[in-house]
Phi, psi and omega in degrees: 000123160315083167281316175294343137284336150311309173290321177323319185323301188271017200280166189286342219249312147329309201287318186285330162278328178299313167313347203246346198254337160335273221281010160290334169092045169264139191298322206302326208247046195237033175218028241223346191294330183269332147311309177297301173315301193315292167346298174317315190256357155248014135300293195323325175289309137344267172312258220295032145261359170227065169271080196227025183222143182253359169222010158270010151332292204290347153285011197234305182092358172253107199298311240271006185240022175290134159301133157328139175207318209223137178285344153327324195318120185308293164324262203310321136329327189270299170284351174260346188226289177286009165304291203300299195297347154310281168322313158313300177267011139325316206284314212288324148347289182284356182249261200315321184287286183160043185261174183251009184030216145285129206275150172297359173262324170311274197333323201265333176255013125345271161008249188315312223261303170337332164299303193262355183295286198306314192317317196294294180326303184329275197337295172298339186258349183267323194234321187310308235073027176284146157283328182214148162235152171263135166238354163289344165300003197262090168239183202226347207285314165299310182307262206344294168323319155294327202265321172306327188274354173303298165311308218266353174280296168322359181066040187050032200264099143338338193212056173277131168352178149273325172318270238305317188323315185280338183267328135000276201313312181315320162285330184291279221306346178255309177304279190122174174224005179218015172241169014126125175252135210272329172319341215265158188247049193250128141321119197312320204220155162287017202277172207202156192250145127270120229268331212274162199278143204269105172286175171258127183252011156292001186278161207290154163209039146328102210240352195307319171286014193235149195239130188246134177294174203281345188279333203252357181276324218272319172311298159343257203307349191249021164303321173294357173255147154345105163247136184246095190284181177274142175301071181238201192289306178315277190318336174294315219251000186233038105308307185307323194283308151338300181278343157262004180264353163314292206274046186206326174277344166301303181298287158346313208222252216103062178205074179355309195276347132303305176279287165031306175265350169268001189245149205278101173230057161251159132320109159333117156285208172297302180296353173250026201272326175281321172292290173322294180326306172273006197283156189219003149135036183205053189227139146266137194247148189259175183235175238257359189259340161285335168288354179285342205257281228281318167271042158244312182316351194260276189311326173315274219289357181274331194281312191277346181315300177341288200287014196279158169210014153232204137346124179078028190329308179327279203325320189287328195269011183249353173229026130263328210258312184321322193291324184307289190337305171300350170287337187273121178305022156253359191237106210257314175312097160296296202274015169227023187288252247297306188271314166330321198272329190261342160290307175277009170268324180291315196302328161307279200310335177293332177266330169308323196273321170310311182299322175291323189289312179330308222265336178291350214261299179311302224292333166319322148226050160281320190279332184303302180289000192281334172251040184292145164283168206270134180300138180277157127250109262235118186271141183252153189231000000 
């Protein structure tokens, strides 16, 4: 199982959109506030169960990944008291409307881990003598790690005895289960040659031959004018990207007079309404006529990817796309418009291209699982 997409569920980054498509006035998502919530409060469950750094809170800027120091703490109040009584009324809430709510081993192990979480914490910082806690050091991952070799001494048996169990244990404790066995006739080191063959990385990246259609040329040319994109959710979600390629030319140039025309010193409008929602005091904002430069370079490389026909995709879309670009009246600096102009075509293009290989990548196995084999099981005598 994937935990990191399961916690992706509940990011900030979710909660924020669903806030954005609210109040955009979409009939679908204007009923999302009791959604939202819940999100909100199993990310909050999250985060102080991944406490495992004592100063990148302050790089981060999110108190809620602060170490434990005090039993005071407002995080522990939150887990000894409104977590559980949240969960309550989840329960009670949904038996009245006729819902299935949380099923009772979920409500309970909420609970129960929310409890013991805080008891622990107390414990350590009142009576251990800890200075600090850390709670992603709090894992289950060792219990767990036993109880499989437990099974696998049992002849993979799910449903083992107090014999078999005790004679488990009796072997992990002589054998051992994480150390080396100096008998085995496994080679310290390995080595392995590879016969296959080594593509050329002399191949062409020419673009002189490829025939593009009149819709994707008129995109190509109007890199050089002014673009204002429409305030939607896509154009929201390429402000971020936009606003972080400021701030990688800021650290890069150091040079007002490159950043100056690409930054925002308006109120976030609609098209930054989605950055303001998650922002926690470090997000930079572009003004609107560069998130316009930075998504039509985005639709170019999803559009022109199809027709590339050699090697090296970056390369080929950074020697179409640039000669427009260097044209465009936000980029004013004679001494960094050429590298500034080819950073934000490499910087665009590389995650639209990423996304693509991904996705060819899911739908490959997607197709893979569709013929997986029927599992053999293996009798043991």
């Amino acid at each position: 199982m994937n935990v990191m997409r399961a916690v992706q569920i509940f990011s900030p980054t979710v909660t924020a959109t669903l806030r954005y498509l609210q109040e955009s006035e979409d009939c679908r998502f204007q009923r999302v506030d009791a959604t939202i919530t819940f999100m909100k409060h199993m990310h909050y469950f999250f985060q102080i169960h991944n406490v495992s750094n004592r100063t990148y809170y302050i790089r981060s800027l999110d108190s809620s990944i602060a170490p434990y120091v005090d039993v005071s703490d407002e995080r522990l109040e939150w887990l000894h008291m409104t977590f559980p009584n949240y969960i309550d009324d989840i329960q009670h809430i949904s038996v009245t409307a006729g819902m299935k709510g949380l099923s009772q081993e979920t409500a309970h192990a909420l609970k129960f881990t929310a409890e013991s979480t805080c008891m622990c914490i107390k414990f350590l910082l009142s009576q251990a003598g800890f200075y600090y806690v850390l709670t992603r050091a709090f894992s289950s991952d060792a219990v767990e790690a036993t109880f499989s070799h437990v099974r696998l001494r049992g002849g993979s048996n799910d449903a083992t005895d107090a014999r078999a169990a005790e004679y488990a244990m009796r072997q992990i404790l002589r054998c051992g289960i994480v150390k080396a066995s100096k008998s085995s006739n496994t080679a310290s080191t390995v080595n392995y040659v590879s016969h296959a063959f080594v593509q050329n990385l002399n191949s062409r990246t020419d673009t002189e031959d490829l025939i593009l259609p009149m819709e994707l040329k008129i995109k190509i040319f109007n890199l050089c004018k002014d673009i204002v994109p429409r305030a939607d959710i896509y154009s929201a979600s390429v402000a971020f990207l936009a606003g972080y390629i400021i701030k990688k030319i800021d650290d890069k140039f150091h040079c007002d007079d490159c950043l100056s025309p690409l930054l925002s010193f308006e109120l976030p409008g609609p098209l930054l309404k989605l950055m303001f929602l998650q922002d926690r005091g470090g997000l930079t904002y572009p003004n609107s006529r560069f998130v316009g430069v930075v998504k039509q370079i985005s639709d170019i490389a999803l559009k022109m990817f199809p027709l590339l026909k050699f090697e090296r995709a970056c390369e080929q879309l950074l020697n179409i796309i640039f000669p427009h670009l260097e044209k465009n009246p936000l980029f004013k600096c004679e001494k960094h418009k050429r590298l500034v102009c080819k950073f934000v075509v490499t910087t665009t293009v590389k995650p639209v291209l990423d996304n693509i290989c991904l996705e060819t990548t899911d739908l490959v196995k997607a197709k893979l699982l569709q013929h997986k084999p029927v599992s053999r099981k293996v009798l043991k005598l």
